[in-house]
C-alpha positions as CSV (number, residue, x, y, z in Angstrom):
1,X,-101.8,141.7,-42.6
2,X,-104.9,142.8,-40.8
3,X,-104.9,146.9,-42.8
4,X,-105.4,149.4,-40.1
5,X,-107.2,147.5,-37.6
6,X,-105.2,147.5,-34.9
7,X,-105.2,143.6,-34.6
8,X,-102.0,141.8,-34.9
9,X,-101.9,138.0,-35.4
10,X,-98.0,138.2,-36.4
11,X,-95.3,140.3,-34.9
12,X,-91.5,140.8,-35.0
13,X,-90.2,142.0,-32.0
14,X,-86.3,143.1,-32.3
15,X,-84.8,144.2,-28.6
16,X,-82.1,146.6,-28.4
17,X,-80.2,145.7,-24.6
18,X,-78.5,148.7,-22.7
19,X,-74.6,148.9,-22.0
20,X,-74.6,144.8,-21.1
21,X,-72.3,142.7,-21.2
22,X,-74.0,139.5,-20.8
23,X,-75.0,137.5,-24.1
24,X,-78.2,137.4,-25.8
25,X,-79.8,134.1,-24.4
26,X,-79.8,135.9,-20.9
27,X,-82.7,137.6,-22.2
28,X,-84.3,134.9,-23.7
29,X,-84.2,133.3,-20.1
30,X,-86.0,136.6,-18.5
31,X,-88.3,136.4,-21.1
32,X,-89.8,133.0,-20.6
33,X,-89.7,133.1,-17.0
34,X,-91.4,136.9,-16.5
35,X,-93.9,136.2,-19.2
36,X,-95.2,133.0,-17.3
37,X,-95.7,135.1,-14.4
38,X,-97.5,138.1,-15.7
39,X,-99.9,135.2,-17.9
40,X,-100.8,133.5,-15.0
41,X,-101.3,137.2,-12.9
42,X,-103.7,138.4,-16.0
43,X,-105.2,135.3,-16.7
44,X,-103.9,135.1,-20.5
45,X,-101.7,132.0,-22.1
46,X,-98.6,132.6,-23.3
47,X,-96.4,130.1,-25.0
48,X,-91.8,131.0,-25.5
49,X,-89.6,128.8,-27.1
50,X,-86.4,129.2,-28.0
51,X,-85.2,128.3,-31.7
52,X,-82.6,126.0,-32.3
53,X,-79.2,127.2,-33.0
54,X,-80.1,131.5,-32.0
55,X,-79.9,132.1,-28.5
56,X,-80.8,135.4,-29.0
57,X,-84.3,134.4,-30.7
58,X,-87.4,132.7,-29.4
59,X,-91.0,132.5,-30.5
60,X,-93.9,133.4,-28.4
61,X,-97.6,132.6,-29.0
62,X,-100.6,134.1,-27.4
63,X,-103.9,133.4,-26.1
64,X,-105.9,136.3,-25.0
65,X,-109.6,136.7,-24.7
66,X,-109.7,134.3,-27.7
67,X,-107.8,136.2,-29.7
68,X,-104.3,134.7,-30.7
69,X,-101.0,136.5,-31.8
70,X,-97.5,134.9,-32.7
71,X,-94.1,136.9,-32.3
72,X,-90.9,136.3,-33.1
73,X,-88.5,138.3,-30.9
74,X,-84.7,138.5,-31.6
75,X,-82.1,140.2,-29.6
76,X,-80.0,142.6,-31.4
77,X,-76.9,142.4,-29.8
78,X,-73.8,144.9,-29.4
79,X,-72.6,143.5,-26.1
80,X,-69.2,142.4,-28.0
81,X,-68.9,145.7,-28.8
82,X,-69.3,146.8,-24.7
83,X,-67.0,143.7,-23.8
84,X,-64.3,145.7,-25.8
85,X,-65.1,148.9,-24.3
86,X,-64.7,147.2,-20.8
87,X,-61.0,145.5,-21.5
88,X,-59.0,148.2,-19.8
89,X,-56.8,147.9,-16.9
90,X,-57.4,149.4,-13.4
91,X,-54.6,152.4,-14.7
92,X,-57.0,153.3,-17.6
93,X,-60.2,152.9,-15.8
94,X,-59.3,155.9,-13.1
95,X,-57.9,157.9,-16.4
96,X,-61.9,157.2,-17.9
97,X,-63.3,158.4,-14.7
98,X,-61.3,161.6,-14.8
99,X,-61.5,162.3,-18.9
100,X,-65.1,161.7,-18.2
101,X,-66.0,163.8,-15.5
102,X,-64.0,166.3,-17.4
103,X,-66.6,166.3,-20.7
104,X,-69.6,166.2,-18.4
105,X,-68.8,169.4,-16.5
106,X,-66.8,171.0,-19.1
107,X,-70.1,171.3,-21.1
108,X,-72.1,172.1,-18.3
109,X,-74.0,168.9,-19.5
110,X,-74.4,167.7,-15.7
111,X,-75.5,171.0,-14.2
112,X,-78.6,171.0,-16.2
113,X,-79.1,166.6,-16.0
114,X,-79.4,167.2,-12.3
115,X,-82.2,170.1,-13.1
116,X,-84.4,166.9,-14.6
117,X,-83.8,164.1,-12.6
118,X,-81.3,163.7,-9.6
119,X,-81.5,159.6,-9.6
120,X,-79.3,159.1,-12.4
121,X,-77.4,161.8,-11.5
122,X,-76.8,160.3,-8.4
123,X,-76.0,157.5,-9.6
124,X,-73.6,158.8,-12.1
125,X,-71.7,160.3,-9.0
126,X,-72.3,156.5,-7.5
127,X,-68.8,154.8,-9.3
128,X,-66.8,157.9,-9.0
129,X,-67.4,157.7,-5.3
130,X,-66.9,154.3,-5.1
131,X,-63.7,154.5,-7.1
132,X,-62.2,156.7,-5.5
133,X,-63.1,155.0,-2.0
134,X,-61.6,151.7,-3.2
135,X,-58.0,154.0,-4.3
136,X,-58.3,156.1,-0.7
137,X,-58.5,152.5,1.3
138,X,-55.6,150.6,-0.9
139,X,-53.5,153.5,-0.4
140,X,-54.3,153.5,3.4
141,X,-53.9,150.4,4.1
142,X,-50.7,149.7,1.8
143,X,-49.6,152.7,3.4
144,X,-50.2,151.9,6.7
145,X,-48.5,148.1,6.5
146,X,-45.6,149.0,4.6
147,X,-44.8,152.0,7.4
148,X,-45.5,149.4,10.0
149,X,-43.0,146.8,8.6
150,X,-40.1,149.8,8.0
151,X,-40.6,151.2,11.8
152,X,-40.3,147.5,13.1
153,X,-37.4,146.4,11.1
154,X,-35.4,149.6,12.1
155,X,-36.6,149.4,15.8
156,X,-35.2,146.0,15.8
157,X,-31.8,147.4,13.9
158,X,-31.8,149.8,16.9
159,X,-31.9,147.4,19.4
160,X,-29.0,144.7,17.7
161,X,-26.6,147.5,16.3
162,X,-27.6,150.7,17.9
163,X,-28.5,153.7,15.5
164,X,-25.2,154.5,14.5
165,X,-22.8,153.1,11.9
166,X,-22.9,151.8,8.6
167,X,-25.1,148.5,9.5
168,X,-28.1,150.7,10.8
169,X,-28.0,152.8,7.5
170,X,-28.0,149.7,5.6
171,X,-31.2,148.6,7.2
172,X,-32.2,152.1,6.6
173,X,-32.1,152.1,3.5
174,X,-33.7,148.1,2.8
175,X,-36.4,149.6,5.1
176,X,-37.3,152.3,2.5
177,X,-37.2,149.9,-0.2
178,X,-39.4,147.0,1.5
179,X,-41.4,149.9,2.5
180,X,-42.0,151.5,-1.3
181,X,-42.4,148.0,-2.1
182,X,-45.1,146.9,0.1
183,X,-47.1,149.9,-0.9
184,X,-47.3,149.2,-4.4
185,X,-47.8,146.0,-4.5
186,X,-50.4,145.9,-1.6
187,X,-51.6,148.9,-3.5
188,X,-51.9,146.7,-6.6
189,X,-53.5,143.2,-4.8
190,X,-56.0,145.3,-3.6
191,X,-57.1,147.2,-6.4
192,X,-58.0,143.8,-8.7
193,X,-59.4,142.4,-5.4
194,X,-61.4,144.9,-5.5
195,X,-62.1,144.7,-8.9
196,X,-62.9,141.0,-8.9
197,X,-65.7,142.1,-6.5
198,X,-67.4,144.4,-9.1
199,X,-69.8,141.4,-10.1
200,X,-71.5,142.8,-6.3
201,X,-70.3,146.7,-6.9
202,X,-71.1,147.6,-10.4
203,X,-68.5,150.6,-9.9
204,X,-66.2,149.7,-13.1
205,X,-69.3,148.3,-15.0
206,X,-71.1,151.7,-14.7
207,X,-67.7,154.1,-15.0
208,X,-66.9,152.0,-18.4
209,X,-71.1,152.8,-19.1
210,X,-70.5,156.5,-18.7
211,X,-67.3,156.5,-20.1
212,X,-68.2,154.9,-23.6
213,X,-71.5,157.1,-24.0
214,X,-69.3,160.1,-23.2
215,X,-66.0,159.4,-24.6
216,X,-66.4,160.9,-28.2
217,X,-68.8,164.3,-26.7
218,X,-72.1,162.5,-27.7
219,X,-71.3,161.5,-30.8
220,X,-71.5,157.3,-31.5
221,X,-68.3,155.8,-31.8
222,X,-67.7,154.3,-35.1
223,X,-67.6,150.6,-34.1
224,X,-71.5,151.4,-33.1
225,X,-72.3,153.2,-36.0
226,X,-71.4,149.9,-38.2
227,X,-73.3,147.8,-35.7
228,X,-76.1,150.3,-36.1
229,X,-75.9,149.6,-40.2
230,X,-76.1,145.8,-39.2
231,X,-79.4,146.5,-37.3
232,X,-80.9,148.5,-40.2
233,X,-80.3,145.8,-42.4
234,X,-81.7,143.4,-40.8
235,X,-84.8,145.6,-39.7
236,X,-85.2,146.4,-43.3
237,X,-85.6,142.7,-44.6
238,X,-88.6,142.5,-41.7
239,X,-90.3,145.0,-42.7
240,X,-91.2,143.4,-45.9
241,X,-92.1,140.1,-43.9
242,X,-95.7,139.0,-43.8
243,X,-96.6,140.6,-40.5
244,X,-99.0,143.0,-38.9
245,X,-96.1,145.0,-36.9
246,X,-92.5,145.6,-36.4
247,X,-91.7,146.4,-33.1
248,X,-88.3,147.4,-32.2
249,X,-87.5,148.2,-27.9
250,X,-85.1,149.9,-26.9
251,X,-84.4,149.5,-23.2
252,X,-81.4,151.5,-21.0
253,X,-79.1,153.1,-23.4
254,X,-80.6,150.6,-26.0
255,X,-83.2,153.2,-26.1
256,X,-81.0,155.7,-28.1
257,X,-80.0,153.3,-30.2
258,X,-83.3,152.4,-31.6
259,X,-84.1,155.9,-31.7
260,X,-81.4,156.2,-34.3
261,X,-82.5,153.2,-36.3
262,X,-86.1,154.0,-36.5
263,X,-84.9,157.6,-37.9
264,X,-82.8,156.3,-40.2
265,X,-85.4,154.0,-41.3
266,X,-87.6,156.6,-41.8
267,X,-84.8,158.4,-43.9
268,X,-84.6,155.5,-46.3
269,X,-88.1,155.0,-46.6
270,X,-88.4,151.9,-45.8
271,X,-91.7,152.1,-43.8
272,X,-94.5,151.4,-46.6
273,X,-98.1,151.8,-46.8
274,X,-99.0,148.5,-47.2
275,X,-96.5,146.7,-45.3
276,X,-96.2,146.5,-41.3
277,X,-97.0,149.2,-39.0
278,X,-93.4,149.9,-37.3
279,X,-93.6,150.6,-33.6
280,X,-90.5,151.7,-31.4
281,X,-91.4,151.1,-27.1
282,X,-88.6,153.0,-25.4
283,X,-87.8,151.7,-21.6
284,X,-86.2,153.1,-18.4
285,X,-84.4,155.8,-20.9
286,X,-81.4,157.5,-20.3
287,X,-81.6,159.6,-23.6
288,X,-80.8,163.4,-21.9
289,X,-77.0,161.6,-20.5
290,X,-75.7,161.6,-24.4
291,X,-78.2,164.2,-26.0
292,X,-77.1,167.3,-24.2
293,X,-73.4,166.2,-24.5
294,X,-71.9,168.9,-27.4
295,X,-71.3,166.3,-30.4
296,X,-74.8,164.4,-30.0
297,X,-76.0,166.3,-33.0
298,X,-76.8,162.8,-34.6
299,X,-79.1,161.8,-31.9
300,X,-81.0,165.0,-31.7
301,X,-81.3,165.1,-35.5
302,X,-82.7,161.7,-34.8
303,X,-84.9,163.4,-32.0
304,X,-86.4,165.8,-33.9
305,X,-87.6,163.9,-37.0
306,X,-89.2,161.2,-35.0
307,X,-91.3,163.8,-32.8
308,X,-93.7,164.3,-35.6
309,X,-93.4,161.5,-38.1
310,X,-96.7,160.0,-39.2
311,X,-95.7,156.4,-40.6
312,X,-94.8,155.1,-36.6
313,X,-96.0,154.9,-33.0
314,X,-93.6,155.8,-29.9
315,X,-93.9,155.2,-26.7
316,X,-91.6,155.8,-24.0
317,X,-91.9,154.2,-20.3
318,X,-90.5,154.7,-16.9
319,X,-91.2,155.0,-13.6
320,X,-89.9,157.9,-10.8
321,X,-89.0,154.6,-8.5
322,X,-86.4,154.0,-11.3
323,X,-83.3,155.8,-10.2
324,X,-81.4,155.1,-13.0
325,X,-83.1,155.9,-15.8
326,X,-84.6,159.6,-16.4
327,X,-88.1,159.1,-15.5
328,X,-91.2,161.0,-17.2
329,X,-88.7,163.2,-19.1
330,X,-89.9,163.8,-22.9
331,X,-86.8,163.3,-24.5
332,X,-87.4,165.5,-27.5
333,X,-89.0,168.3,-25.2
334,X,-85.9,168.4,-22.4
335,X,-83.5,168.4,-25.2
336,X,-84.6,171.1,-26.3
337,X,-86.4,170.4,-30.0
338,X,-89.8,170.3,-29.5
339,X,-92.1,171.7,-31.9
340,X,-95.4,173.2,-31.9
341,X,-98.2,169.7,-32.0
342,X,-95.4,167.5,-31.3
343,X,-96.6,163.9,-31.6
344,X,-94.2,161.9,-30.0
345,X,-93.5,160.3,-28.1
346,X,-96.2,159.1,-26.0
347,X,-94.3,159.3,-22.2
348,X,-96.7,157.2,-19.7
349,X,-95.1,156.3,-16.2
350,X,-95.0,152.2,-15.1
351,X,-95.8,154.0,-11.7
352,X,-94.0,150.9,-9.9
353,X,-95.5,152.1,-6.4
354,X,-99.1,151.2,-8.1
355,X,-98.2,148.2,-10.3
356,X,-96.4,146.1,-7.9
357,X,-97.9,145.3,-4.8
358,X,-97.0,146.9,-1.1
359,X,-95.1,143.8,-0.6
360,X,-93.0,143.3,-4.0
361,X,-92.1,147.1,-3.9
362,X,-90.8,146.6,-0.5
363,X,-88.4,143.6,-2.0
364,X,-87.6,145.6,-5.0
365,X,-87.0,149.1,-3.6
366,X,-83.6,149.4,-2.5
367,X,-82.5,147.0,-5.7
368,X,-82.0,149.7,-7.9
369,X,-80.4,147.2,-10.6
370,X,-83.0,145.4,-10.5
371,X,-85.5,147.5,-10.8
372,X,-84.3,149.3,-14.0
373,X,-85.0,145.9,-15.8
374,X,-88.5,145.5,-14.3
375,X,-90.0,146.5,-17.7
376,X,-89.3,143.8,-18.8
377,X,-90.6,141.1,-16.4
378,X,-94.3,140.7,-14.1
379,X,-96.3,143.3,-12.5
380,X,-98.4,141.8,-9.7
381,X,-100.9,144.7,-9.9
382,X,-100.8,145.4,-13.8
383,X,-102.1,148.8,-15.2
384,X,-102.1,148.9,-18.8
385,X,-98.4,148.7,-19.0
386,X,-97.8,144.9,-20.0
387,X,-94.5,144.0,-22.0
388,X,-95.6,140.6,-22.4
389,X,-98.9,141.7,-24.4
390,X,-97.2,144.5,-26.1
391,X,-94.5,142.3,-27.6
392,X,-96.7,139.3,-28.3
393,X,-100.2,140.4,-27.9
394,X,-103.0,141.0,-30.6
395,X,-102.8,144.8,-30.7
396,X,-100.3,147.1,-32.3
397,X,-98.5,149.4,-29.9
398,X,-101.0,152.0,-31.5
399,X,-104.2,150.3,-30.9
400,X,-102.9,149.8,-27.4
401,X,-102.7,153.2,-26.0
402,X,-105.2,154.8,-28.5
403,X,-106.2,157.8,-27.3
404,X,-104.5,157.5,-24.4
405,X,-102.3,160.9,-23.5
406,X,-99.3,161.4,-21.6
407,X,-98.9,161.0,-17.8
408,X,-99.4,164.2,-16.0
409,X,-95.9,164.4,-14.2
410,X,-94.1,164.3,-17.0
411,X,-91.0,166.9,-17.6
412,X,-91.3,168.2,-21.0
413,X,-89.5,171.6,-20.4
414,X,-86.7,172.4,-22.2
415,X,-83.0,172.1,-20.2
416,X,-80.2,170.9,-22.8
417,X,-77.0,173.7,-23.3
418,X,-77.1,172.1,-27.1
419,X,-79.4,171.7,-29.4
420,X,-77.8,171.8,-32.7
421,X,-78.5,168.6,-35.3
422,X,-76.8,167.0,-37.6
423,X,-77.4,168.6,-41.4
C-alpha cells in the first residue's frame, strides 16, 4: 500500500445501482463501453474484463502518464429486492400512488423538496400525471364504446319491436349488461396495454421508485436493511485486502445506501490506519426525497456522522442539467444537520453544459433518463470529473480533488421539517 501518498496501484471499487431493475452485468456492459470512449477522448489506456462466472465483477487496468493502477469493481446488487417491490398489479399500483402522495404532503416533505430543486419534483409529479392520464383515457374510451354499443343495440330494438313491451325491456336490460361489461373489460385491456408500454413510459417504474423509498415514512424497509448487512460484510473483508483504496459509489438512490454503509462502517471501526483509505463518490443524488420524510432518522444519523469524520473522503456529484436528481444540494446542509467546519462532503457540479460538447448536450438534453446515468459513461469535453480515472486511476479520491472546494452554486441552506436521528 503506497502510506499517504495519494498514489493507488490497486483499488476495489464496489457500486451501489439506484432503484433498477436490470441485473448486474448491464453495468459491467456500460462500463467497458464508456470507459473506451473517455480513454481514447483523454488520451489514457484503459483495459475491462469481465471475470468468469460474476457478471457483476470485472477488472480494469490503467495506463496513465506512465503511471499504472488495477481495480477490481463489483456491483453490489439489490435489484431482486426492487423486482419484489415492483410485482404488484395495476389495482395496487394506483393504491401506491395515492398512500404515497399521502406521506409526502402529509409531512409537508414535498413543500420544502420543491424549495431546493423543482426537477425532481417535477418529475415526481411526472407518473402521477401520467397515471392518472392512462386511468382518465381507459375510462373514456371504455366508456365511450360500451355507450355506443348499448344506444345501437336498443335503436335497433326500437326499430324491430318498437319501444314497448316486454321484448324491448329485455334488450334493455342485455344492453346495460353488455354495456357494464364492455367498460370493464376495455377498462382492463387497456390498462396492461398500457402497462406493457412502460418499458417507453417509465410511469409504473418511477411510482413503484417513490413508493418503496416512501412506503415505511423514511425509514429502510427491513428486507434492505439485511441486504445492507450483506454489503457491510462484504466491504469489511476488502478493507483488509492488499490495496491502496476502497471505493464504494453510490449512484441514484444507491447514493443513500452507501451513505449508510460507510457510517456503519465507521461505527464498527473497521477503517484502520494502516489499511486502505476508504472513499465513498456519491452520483446524481436523490438524498433530500427519503431524509426529510418523518421516520429517516437512520439516514440522517448516518448524515451527520459522516459530515465530519476524519478516516474517509466524500464527494458528491451532479449537474443542474440533471432533472432527476437534486443537483448541488449538500445533503447534510439541506437536511438540516450541518455543523460548524463541516467537512463533508465535497459537492462539485459535472456542469454537463461545459463537459459535453454543444452537440452531445443537444442529443442528450431532452433524455432525461439518460442523462441521470451520464456519470457514469464519457464526457467529450472532460473537466476534472472522470469516473473512469476515479474508479481505476492512480490517485485516491483524496488526492484527486485535493484542495479543491465546493462549486459555488451549491444549496447548502437548511430546508428539511425533520431533523431528528436515530439514538
Amino acid at each position: 500500500m503506497a502510506e499517504g501518498s495519494g498514489r493507488v496501484r490497486q483499488r476495489r471499487v464496489f457500486h451501489i445501482p439506484g432503484y433498477d431493475p436490470f441485473p448486474a452485468r448491464r453495468y459491467r456492459e456500460l462500463y467497458r463501453k464508456e470507459a473506451a470512449a473517455q480513454a481514447e477522448i483523454s488520451g489514457y489506456r484503459i483495459a475491462v474484463k469481465g471475470v468468469e462466472g460474476a457478471s457483476g465483477t470485472w477488472v480494469v487496468a490503467t495506463e496513465t502518464d506512465g503511471a499504472q493502477a488495477r481495480a477490481r469493481v463489483d456491483v453490489l446488487t439489490w435489484s431482486d429486492i426492487v423486482q419484489d417491490s415492483m410485482a404488484g398489479s395495476i389495482p395496487a399500483t394506483y393504491w401506491q400512488m395515492l398512500t404515497t402522495a399521502l406521506i409526502y404532503l402529509r409531512s409537508g416533505t414535498l413543500r420544502r423538496l420543491m424549495m431546493l430543486r423543482k426537477g425532481p419534483v417535477i418529475a415526481a409529479f411526472y407518473p402521477v400525471a401520467m397515471l392518472l392520464g392512462q386511468l382518465a383515457l381507459a375510462l373514456i374510451v371504455a366508456g365511450v364504446l360500451g355507450g355506443l354499443v348499448e344506444s345501437g343495440l336498443l335503436t335497433v330494438a326500437a326499430l324491430v319491436v318498437g319501444t314497448e313491451g316486454t321484448v324491448y325491456d329485455t334488450v334493455t336490460w342485455i344492453g346495460w349488461v353488455l354495456n357494464w361489461a364492455i367498460f370493464i373489460a376495455l377498462t382492463v385491456v387497456i390498462l396492461r396495454w398500457c402497462k406493457a408500454q412502460d418499458h417507453r413510459l417509465y410511469a409504473y417504474y418511477l411510482m413503484h421508485d417513490y413508493a418503496f423509498s416512501a412506503g415505511r415514512d423514511g425509514a429502510y424497509p427491513q428486507a434492505m436493511e439485511d441486504r445492507l448487512q450483506d454489503f457491510r460484510s462484504t466491504l469489511a473483508a476488502a478493507m483488509t485486502d492488499d490495496v491502496d483504496e476502497v471505493l464504494i459509489v453510490g449512484h441514484s438512490s444507491g447514493a443513500h445506501l452507501a451513505v449508510s454503509i460507510v457510517a456503519d462502517m465507521v461505527r464498527a471501526g473497521l477503517i484502520k490506519g494502516d489499511g486502505p483509505r476508504l472513499a465513498l463518490l456519491t452520483l446524481g443524488q436523490v438524498i433530500p426525497m427519503l431524509s426529510f420524510l418523518p421516520r429517516a432518522r437512520r439516514l440522517r444519523g448516518d448524515l451527520a456522522l459522516l459530515q465530519d469524520c476524519e478516516a474517509i473522503t466524500w464527494v458528491d456529484v451532479s449537474a443542474p442539467g440533471d432533472g432527476c436528481s437534486f443537483a448541488l444540494c449538500d445533503p447534510v446542509a439541506v437536511t438540516g444537520l450541518a455543523k460548524e467546519g463541516k467537512r463533508w462532503p465535497l459537492v462539485i457540479s459535472a456542469a454537463f453544459t461545459q463537459t459535453l460538447s454543444p452537440a452531445r448536450w443537444k442529443a442528450l438534453r431532452w433524455r432525461f433518463f439518460r442523462l441521470h446515468f451520464q456519470y457514469l459513461c464519457a464526457f467529450d469535453r472532460p473537466g476534472d470529473y472522470d469516473y473512469f480515472q476515479i474508479t481505476a486511476g492512480p490517485q485516491t479520491l483524496a488526492a484527486r480533488y485535493a484542495g479543491r472546494g465546493p462549486s459555488g452554486s451549491r444549496i447548502d441552506v437548511p430546508v428539511s421539517k425533520y431533523t431528528s436521528v436515530q439514538s
